[in-house]
C-alpha atoms as an extended CHARMM CRD file, in Angstrom:
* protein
*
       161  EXT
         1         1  UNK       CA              0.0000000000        0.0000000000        0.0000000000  PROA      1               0.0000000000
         2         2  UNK       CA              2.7320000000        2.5960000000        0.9810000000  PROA      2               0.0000000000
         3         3  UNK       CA              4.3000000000        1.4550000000       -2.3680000000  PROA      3               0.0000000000
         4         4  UNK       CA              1.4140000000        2.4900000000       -4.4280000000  PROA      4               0.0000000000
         5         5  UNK       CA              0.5010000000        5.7580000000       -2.7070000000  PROA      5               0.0000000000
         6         6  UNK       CA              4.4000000000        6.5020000000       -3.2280000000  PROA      6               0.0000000000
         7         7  UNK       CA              3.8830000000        5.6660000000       -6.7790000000  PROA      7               0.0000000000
         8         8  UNK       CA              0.6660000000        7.9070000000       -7.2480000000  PROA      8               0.0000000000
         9         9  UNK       CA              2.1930000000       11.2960000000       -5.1540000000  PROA      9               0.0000000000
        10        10  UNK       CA              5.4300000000       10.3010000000       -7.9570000000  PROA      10              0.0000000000
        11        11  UNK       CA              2.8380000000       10.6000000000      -11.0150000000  PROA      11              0.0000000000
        12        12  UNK       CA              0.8780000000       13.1600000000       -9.3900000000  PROA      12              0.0000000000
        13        13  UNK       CA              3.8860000000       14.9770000000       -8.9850000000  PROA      13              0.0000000000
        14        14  UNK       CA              5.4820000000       14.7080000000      -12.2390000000  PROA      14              0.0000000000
        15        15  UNK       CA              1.8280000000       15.6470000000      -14.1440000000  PROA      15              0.0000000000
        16        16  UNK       CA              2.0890000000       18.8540000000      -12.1120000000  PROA      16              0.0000000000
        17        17  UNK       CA              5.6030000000       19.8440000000      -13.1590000000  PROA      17              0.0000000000
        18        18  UNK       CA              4.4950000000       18.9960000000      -16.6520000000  PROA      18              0.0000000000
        19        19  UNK       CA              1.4990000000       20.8660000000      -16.1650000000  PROA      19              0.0000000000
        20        20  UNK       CA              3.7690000000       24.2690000000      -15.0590000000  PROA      20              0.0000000000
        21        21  UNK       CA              5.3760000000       24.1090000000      -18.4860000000  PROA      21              0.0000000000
        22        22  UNK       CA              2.4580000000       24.9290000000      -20.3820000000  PROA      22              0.0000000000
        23        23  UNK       CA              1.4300000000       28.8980000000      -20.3730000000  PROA      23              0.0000000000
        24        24  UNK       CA             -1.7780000000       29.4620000000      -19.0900000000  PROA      24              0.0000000000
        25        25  UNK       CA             -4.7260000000       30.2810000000      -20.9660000000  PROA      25              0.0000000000
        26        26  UNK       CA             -5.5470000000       33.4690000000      -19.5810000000  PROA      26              0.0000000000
        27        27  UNK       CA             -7.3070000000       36.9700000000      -20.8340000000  PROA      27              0.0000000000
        28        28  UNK       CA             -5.7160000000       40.1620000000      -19.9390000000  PROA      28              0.0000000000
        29        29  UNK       CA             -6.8670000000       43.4610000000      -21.2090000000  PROA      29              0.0000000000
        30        30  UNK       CA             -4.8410000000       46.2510000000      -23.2860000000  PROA      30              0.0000000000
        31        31  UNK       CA             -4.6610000000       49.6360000000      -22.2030000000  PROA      31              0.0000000000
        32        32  UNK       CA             -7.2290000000       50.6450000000      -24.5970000000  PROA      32              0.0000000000
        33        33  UNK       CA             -9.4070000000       48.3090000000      -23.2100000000  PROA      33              0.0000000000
        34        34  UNK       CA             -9.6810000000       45.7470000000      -25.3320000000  PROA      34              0.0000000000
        35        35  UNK       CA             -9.7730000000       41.9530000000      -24.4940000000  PROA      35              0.0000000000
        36        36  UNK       CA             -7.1970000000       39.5200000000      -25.1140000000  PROA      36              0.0000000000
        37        37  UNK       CA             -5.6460000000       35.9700000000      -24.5160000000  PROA      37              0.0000000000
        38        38  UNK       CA             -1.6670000000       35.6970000000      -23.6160000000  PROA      38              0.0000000000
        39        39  UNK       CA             -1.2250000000       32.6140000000      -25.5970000000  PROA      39              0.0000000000
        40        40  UNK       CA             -2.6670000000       34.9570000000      -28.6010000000  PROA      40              0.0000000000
        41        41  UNK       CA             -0.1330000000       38.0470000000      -27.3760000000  PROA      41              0.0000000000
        42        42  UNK       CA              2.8690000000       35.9970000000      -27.3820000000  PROA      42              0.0000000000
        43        43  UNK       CA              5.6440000000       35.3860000000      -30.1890000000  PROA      43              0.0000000000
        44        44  UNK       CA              4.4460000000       33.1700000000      -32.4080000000  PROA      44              0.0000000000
        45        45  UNK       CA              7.7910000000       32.9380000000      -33.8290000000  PROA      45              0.0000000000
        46        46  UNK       CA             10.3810000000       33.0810000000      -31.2220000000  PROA      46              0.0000000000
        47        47  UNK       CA             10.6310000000       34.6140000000      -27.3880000000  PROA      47              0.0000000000
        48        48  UNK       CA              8.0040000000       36.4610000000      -25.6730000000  PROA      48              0.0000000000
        49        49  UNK       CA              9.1780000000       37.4920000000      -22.3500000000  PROA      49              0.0000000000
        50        50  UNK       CA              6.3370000000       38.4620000000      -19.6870000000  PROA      50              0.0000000000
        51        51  UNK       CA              6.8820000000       40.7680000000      -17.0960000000  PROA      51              0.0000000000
        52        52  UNK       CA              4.0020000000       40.6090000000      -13.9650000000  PROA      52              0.0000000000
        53        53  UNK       CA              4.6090000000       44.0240000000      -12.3750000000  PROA      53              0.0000000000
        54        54  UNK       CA              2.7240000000       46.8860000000      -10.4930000000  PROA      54              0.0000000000
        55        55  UNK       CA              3.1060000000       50.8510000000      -10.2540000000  PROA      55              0.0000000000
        56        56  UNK       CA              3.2840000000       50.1700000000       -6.6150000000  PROA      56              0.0000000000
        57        57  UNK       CA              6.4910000000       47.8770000000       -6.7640000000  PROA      57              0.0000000000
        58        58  UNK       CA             10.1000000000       49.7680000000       -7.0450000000  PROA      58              0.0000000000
        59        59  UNK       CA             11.7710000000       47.1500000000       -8.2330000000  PROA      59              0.0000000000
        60        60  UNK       CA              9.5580000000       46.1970000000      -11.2820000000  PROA      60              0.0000000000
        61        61  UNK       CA              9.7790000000       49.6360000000      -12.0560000000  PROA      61              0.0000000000
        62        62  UNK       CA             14.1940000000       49.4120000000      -11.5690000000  PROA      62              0.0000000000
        63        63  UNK       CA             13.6790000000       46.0530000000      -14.0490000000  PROA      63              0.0000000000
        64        64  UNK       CA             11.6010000000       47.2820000000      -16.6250000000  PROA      64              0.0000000000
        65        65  UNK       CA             13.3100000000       50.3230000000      -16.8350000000  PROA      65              0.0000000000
        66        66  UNK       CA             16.2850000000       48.6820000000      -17.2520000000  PROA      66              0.0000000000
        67        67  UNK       CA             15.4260000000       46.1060000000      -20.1650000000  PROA      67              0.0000000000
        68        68  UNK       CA             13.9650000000       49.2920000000      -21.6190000000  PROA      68              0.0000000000
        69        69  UNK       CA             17.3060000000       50.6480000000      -22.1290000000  PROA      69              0.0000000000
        70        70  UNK       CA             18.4560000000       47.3600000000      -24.3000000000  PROA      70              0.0000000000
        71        71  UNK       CA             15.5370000000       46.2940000000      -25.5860000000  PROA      71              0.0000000000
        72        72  UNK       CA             15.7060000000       47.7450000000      -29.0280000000  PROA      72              0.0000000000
        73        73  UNK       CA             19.2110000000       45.9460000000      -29.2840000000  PROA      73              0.0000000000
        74        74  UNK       CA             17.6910000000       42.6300000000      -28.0220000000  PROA      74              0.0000000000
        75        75  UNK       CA             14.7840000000       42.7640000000      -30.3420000000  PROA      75              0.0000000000
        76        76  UNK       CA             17.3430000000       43.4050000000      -33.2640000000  PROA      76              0.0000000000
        77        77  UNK       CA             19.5860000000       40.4640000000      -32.0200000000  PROA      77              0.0000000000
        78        78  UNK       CA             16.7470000000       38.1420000000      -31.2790000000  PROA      78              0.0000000000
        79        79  UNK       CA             13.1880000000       39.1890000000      -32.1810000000  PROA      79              0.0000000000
        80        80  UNK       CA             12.4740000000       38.7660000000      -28.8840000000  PROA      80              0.0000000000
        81        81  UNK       CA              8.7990000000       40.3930000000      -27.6870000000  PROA      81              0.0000000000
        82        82  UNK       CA              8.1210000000       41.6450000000      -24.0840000000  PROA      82              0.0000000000
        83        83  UNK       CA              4.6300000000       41.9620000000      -23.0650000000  PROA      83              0.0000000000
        84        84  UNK       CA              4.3830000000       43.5760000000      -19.5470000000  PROA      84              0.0000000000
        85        85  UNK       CA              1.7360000000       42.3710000000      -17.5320000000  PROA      85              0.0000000000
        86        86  UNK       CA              0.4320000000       44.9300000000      -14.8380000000  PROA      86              0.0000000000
        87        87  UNK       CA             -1.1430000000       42.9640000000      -11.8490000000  PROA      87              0.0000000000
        88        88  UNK       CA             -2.1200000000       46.1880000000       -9.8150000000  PROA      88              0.0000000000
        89        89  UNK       CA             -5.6040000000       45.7250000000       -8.6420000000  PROA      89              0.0000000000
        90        90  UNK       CA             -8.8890000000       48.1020000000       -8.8030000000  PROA      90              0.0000000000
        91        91  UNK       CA             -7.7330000000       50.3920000000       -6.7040000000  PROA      91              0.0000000000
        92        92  UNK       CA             -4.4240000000       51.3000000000       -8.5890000000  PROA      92              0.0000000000
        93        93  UNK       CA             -4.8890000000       49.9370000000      -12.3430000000  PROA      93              0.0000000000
        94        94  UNK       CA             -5.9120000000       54.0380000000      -12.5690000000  PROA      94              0.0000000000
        95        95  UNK       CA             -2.4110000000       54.5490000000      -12.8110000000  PROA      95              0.0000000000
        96        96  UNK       CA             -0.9900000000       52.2300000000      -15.3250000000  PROA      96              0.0000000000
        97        97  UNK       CA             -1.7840000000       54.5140000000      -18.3240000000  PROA      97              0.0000000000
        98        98  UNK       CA             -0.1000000000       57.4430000000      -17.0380000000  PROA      98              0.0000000000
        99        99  UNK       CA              3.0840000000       55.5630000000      -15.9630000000  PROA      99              0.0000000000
       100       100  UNK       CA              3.7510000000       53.7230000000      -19.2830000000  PROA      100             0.0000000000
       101       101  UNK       CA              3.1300000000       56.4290000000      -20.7650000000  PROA      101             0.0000000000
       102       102  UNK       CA              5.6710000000       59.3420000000      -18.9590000000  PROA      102             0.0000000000
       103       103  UNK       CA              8.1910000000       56.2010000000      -18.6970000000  PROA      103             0.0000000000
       104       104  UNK       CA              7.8050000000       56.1160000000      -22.9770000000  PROA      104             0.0000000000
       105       105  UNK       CA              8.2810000000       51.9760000000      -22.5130000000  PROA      105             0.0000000000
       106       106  UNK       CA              8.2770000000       50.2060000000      -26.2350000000  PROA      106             0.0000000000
       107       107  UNK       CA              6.5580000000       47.0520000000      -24.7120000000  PROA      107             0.0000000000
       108       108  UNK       CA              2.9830000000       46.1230000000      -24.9950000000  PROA      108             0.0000000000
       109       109  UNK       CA              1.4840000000       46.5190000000      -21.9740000000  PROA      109             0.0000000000
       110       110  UNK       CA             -1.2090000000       45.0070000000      -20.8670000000  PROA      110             0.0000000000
       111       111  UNK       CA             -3.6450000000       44.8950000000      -17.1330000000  PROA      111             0.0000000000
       112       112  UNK       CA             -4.2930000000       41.2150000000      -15.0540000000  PROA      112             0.0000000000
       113       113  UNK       CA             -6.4900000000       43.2020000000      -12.8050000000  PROA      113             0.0000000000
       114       114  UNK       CA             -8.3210000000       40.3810000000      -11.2790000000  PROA      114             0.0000000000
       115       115  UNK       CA             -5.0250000000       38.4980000000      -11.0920000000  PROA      115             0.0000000000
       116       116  UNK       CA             -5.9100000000       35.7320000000      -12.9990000000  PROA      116             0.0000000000
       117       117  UNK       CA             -2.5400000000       35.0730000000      -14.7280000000  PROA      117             0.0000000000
       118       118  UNK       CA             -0.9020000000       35.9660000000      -11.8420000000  PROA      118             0.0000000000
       119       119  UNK       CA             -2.7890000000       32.9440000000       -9.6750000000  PROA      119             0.0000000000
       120       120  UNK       CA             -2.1480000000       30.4730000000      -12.7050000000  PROA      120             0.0000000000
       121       121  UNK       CA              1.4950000000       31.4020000000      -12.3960000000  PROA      121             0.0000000000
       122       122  UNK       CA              1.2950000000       30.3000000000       -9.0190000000  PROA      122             0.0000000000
       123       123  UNK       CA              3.4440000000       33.9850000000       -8.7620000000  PROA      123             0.0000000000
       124       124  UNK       CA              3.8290000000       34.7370000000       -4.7220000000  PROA      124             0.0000000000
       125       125  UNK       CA              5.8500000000       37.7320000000       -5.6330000000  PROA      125             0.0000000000
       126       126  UNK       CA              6.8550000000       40.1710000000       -8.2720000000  PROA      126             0.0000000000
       127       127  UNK       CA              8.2350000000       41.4000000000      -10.3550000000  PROA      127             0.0000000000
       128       128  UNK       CA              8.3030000000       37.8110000000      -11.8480000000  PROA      128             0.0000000000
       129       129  UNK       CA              9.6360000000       37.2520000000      -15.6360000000  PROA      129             0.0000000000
       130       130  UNK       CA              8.5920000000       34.4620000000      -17.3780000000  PROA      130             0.0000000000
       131       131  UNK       CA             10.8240000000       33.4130000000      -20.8920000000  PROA      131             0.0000000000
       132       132  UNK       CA              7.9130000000       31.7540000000      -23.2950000000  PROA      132             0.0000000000
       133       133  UNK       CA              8.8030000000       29.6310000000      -26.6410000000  PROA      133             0.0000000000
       134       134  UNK       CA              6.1420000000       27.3660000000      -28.5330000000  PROA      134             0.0000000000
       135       135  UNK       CA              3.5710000000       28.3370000000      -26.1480000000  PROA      135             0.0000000000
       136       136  UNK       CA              5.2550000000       26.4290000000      -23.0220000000  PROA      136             0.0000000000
       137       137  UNK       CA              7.5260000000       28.5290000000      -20.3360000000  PROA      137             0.0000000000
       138       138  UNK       CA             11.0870000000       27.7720000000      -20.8070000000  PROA      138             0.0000000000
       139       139  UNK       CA             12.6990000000       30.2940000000      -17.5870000000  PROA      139             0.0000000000
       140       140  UNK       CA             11.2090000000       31.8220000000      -14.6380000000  PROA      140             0.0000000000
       141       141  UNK       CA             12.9180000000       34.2980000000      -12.9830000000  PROA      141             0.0000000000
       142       142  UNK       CA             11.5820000000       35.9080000000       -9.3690000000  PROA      142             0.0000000000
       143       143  UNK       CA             12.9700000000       39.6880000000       -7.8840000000  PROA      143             0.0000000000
       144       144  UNK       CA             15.2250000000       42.0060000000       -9.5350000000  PROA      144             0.0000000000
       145       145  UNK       CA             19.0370000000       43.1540000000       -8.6400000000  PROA      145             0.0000000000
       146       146  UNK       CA             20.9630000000       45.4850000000      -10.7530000000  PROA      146             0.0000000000
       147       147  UNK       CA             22.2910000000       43.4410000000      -13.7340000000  PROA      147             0.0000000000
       148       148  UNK       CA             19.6530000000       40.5310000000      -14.1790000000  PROA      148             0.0000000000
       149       149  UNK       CA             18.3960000000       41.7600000000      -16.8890000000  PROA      149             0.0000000000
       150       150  UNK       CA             22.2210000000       40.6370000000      -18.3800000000  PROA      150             0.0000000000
       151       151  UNK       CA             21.7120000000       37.2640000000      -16.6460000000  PROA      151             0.0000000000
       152       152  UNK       CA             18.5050000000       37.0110000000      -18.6210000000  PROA      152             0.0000000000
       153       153  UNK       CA             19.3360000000       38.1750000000      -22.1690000000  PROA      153             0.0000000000
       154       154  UNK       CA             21.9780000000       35.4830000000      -22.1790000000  PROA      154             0.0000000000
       155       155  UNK       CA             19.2200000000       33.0430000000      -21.2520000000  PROA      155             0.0000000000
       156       156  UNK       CA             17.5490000000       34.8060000000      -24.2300000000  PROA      156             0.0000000000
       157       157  UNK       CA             20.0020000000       34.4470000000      -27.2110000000  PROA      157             0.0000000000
       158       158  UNK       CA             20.8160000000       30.9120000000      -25.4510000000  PROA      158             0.0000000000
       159       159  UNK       CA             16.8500000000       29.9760000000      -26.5680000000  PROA      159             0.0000000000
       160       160  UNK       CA             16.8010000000       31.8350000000      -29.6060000000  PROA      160             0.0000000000
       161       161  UNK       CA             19.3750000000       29.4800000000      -31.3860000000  PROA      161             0.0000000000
């Protein structure tokens, strides 16, 4: 008996981690309003990197900010795509618009104000980056210090070969 309930917390196991590898199927709204899916918003035809982030969190801000400054150069190196996926809630989504917009970020943007992606993600904390190929999540990356965003474009041209 302790054999086969070993056996089925094993498969159990291993169905989840498999499970984890697929991006969820979850709608998100532009900043026009306008509903869409992330499997639909992601590169079809190479990396999609997803940001979960808030106007409320200083080091999402730090990150963003700083793949902002490369991310013209990545995009020419790797067509990589980054959609940025606010998770602030009711009471704050207010200020998304204005933000992107004085911070003049070249990434879609787009609002997970019920936190629906962010639950599927199983995400505890942000800022969390996700790296995304074929539709399945290939890197996960949780927090921010001054030169990740190195650490991470290295992960990048290491996928897009």
């Amino acid at each position: 008996m302790k054999k086969l309930l070993v056996l089925f917390c094993f498969a159990l196991f291993s169905f989840t981690a498999i499970a984890q590898n697929d991006l969820p199927d979850a709608d998100l709204t532009t900043l026009e309003g306008k509903a869409i899916n992330l499997k639909d918003a992601t590169n079809a035809d190479g990396i999609t990197i997803v940001s979960l982030w808030a106007t409320w969190c200083v080091p999402c801000l730090k990150e963003l900010d700083a793949i902002n400054d490369v991310y013209e150069e990545w995009q020419d190196e790797t067509n990589v795509e980054l959609l940025a996926v606010s998770v602030d809630d009711s009471r704050t989504i207010k200020r998304v618009k204005s933000l992107v917009n004085g911070k003049d970020w070249d990434y879609t943007v787009l609002l997970d104000t019920n936190s629906d992606l962010k639950r599927a993600l199983n995400a505890s904390s942000i800022p969390l980056t996700i790296l995304v190929k074929d539709g399945k999540i290939v890197y996960e990356h949780s927090g921010y210090s001054p030169g990740a965003e190195s650490e991470l474009y290295e992960k990048i041209k290491e996928l897009s070969k």
